[in-house]
C-alpha positions in Angstrom: 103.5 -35.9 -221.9 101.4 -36.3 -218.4 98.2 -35.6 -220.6 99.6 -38.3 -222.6 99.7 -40.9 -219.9 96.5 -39.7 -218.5 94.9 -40.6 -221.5 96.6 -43.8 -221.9 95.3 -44.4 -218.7 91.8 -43.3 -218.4 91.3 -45.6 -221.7 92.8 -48.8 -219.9 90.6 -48.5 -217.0 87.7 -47.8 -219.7 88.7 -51.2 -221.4 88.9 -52.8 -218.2 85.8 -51.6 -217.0 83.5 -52.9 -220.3 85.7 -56.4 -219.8 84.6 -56.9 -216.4 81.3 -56.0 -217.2 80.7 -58.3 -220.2 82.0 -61.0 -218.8 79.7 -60.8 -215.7 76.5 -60.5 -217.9 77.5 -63.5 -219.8 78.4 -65.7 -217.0 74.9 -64.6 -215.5 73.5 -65.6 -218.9 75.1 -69.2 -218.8 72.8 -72.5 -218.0 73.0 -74.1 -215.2 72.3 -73.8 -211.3 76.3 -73.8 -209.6 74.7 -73.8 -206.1 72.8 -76.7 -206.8 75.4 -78.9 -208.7 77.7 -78.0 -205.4 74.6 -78.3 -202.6 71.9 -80.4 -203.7 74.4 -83.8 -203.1 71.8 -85.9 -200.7 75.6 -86.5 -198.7 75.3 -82.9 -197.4 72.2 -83.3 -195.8 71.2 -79.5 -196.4 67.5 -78.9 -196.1 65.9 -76.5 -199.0 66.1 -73.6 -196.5 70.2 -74.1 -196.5 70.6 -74.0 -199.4 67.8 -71.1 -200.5 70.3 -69.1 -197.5 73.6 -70.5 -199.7 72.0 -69.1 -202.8 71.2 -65.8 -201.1 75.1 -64.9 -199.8 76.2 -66.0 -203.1 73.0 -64.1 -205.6 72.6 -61.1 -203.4 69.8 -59.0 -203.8 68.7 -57.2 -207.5 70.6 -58.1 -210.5 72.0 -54.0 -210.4 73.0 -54.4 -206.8 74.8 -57.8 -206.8 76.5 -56.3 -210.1 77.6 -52.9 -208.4 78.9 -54.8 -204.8 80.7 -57.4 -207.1 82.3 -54.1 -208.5 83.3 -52.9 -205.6 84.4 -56.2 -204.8 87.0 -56.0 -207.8 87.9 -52.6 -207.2 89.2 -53.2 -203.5 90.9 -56.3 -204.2 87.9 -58.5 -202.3 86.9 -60.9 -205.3 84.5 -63.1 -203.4 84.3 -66.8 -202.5 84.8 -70.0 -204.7 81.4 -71.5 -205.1 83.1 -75.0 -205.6 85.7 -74.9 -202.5 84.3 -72.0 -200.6 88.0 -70.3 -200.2 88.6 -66.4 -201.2 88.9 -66.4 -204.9 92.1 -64.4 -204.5 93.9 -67.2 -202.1 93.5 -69.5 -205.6 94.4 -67.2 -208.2 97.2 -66.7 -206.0 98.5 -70.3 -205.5 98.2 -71.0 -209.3 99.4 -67.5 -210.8 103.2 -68.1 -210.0 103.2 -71.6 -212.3 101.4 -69.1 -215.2 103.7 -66.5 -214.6 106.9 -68.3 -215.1 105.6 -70.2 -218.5 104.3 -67.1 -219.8 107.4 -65.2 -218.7 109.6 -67.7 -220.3 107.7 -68.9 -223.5 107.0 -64.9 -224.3 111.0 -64.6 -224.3 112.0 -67.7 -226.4 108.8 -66.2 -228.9 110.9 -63.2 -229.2 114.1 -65.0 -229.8 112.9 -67.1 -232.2 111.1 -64.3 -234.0 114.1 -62.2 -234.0 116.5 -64.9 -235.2 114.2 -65.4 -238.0 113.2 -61.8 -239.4 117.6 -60.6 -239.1 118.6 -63.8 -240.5 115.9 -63.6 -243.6 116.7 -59.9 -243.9 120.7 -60.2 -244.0 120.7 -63.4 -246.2 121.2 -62.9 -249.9 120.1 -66.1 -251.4 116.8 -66.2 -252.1 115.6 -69.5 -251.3 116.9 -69.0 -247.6 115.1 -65.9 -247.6 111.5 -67.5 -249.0 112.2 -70.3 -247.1 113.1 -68.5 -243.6 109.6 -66.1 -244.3 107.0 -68.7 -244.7 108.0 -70.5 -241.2 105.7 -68.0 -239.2 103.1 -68.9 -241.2 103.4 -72.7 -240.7 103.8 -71.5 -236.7 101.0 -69.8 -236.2 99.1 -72.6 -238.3 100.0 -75.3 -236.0 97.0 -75.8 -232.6 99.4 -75.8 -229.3 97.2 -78.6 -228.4 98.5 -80.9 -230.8 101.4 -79.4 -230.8 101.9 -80.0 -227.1 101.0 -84.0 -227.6 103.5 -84.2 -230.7 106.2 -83.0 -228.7 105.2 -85.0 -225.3 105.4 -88.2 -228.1 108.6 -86.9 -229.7 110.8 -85.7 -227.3 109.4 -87.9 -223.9 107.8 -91.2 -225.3 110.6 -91.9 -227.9 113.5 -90.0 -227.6 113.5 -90.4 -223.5 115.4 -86.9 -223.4 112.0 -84.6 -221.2 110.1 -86.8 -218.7 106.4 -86.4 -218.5 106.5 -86.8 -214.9 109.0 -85.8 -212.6 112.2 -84.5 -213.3 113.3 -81.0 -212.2 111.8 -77.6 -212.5 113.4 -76.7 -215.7 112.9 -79.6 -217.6 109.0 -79.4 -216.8 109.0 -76.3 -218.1 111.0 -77.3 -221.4 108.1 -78.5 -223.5 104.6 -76.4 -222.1 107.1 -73.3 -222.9 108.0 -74.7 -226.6 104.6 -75.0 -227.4 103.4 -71.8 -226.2 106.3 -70.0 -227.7 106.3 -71.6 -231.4 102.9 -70.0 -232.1 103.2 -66.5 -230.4 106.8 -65.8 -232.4 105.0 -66.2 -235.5 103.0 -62.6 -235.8 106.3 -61.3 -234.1 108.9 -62.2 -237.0 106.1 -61.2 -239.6 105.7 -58.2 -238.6 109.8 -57.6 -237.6 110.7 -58.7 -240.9 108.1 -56.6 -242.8 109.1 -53.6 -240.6 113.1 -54.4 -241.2 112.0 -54.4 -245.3 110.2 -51.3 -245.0 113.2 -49.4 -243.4 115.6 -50.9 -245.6 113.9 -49.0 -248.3 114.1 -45.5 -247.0 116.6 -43.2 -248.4 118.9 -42.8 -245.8 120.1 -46.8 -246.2 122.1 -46.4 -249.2 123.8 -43.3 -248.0 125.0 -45.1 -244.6 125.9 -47.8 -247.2 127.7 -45.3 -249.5 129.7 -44.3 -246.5 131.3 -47.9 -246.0 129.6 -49.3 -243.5 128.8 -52.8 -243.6 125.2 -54.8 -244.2 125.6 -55.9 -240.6 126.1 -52.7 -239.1 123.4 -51.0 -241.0 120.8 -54.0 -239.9 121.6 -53.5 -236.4 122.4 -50.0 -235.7 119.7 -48.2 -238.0 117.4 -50.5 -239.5 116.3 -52.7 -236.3 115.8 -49.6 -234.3 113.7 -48.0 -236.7 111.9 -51.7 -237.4 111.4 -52.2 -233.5 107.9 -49.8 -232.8 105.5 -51.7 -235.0 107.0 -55.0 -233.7 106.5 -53.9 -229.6 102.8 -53.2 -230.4 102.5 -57.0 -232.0 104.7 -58.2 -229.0 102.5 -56.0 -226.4 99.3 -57.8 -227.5 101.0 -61.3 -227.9 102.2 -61.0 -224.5 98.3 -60.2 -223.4 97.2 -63.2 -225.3 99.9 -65.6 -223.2 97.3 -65.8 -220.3 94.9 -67.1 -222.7 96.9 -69.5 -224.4 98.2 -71.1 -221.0 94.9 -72.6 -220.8 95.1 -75.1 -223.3 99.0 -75.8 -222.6 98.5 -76.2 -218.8 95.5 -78.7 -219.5 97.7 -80.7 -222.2 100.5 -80.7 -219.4 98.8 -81.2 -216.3 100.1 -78.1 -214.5 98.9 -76.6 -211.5 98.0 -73.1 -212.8 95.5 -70.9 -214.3 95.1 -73.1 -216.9 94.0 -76.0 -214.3 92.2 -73.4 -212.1 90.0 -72.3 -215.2 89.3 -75.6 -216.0 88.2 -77.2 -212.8 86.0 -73.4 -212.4 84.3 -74.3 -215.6 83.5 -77.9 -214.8 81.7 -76.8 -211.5 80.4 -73.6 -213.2 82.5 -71.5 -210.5 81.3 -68.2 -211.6 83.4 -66.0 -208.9 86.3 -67.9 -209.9 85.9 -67.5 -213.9 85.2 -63.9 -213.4 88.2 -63.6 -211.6 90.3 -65.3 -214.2 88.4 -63.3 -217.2 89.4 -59.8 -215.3 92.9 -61.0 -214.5 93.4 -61.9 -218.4 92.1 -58.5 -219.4 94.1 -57.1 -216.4 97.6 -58.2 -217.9 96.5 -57.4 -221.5 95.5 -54.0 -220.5 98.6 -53.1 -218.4 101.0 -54.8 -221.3 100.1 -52.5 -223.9 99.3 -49.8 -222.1 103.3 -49.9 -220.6 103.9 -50.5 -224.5 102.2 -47.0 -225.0 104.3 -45.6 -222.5 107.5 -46.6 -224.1 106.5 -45.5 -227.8 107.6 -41.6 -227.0 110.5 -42.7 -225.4 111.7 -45.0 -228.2 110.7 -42.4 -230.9 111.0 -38.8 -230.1 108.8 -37.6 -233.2 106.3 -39.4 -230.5 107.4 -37.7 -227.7 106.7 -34.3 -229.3 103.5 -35.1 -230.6 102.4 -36.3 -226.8 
């Protein structure tokens, strides 16, 4: 088992490592001069030589250097200095991941309901048309852009019906909408791949035996089936889950919240390449740890795993 999670490990921070170091070569690849869209402003009055000193704290020395000291940087927690506002990076991804965390946190735990009231209620039903019916809703889910999902729902539930305001209101209800519309989508692969995984089991052997024994559809769904059903799901869940960050981007924008979402948009605008590399690595940081804490759990849940490990 410890050679197990050594390995789980080691590949994490290999994964980690090759994110944080395509990212930085592709932000170094993008167009554009940051220093001067921030410096060159004739209001700043900053002479050539300013800004050619700017340019060197910011550049460094060779490409290798500044891309080993940046690094570093990352690996002891010191992740530089906003181009745009000139405050440590980690001050603003630490005022806006708390709004990110909650509607992640929240939107991955409705996904999960929703998924799982789908893929048990299609598996116990016996009519057919519920069943078809109750199956092809992930796929119109994970269809439908969060975007426009996000506006419908701003002109359904706030413009017309009055029952969410847009602005204002308390904490909750400003999280009601950004979390449906970040939930509706990520439950979709979760009940398809629940509900495929509850068939599968339902066809092993041991079903009708339970069955023969008198126990009831119920009991065998929820006792043997869903527990068998549950490992393939948590892998699905584990990279949903990673994908969350992501997907707060667009819902943030359509929302107007003060999070990563917001904080990745305004870096982009002003081509804040400390702050984008920050938020790449911290996506990739949370995707990493999320399945590698599903890894962890598969032995646990299955002890043919456990052995094997």
């Amino acid at each position: 088992m410890t050679r197990y999670l050594l390995s789980r490990t080691g590949q994490a921070a290999l994964v980690l490592w090759a994110a944080f170091t395509a990212s930085y070569v592709l932000l170094q690849l993008l167009p554009g001069d940051s220093i001067l869209i921030k410096f060159q402003n004739p209001e700043l009055g900053l002479s050539p030589q300013q800004i050619a000193e700017i340019r060197a704290y910011y550049a460094g020395g060779s490409p290798i250097g500044d891309y080993l000291r940046t690094l570093f940087g990352f690996v002891t927690g010191g992740l530089g200095y906003s181009i745009d506002t000139g405050t440590p990076v980690i001050e603003r991804l630490a005022e806006a991941l708390p709004e990110t965390a909650r509607l992640a946190s929240a939107a991955f735990l409705l996904a999960v309901l929703i998924a799982v009231v789908i893929a048990f209620v299609a598996s116990y039903s016996r009519t057919s048309w519920l069943r078809g019916a109750l199956l092809s809703v992930p796929s119109v889910f994970i269809s439908v852009p969060a975007f426009w999902l996000g506006i419908l729902l701003i002109q359904v539930f706030s413009f017309r019906l009055k029952l969410v305001p847009v602005i204002g209101g308390g904490e909750l209800q400003q999280l009601i909408l950004p979390v449906l519309t970040l939930a509706v989508p990520i439950s979709a692969p979760i009940a398809q791949v629940l509900a495929r995984s509850i068939d599968q089991v339902y066809a092993q052997p041991f079903v009708p035996v339970i069955e023969a024994k008198g126990a009831t559809r119920w009991w065998v769904l929820w006792r043997h089936v869903a527990r068998n059903a549950v490992l393939p799901t948590l892998t699905v869940a584990g990279l949903t889950f990673g994908e969350l960050i992501a997907g707060s981007v667009v819902t943030e924008t359509v929302f107007g919240r003060a999070g990563i979402g917001r904080l990745t948009e305004q870096a982009v605008n002003a081509q804040d390449t400390p702050v984008m590399l920050a938020v790449v690595v911290l996506a990739a940081a949370v995707f990493v740890l999320v399945n590698l804490v599903v890894d962890v759990l598969f032995p646990i849940l299955d002890p043919r795993l456990k052995a094997a490990a």
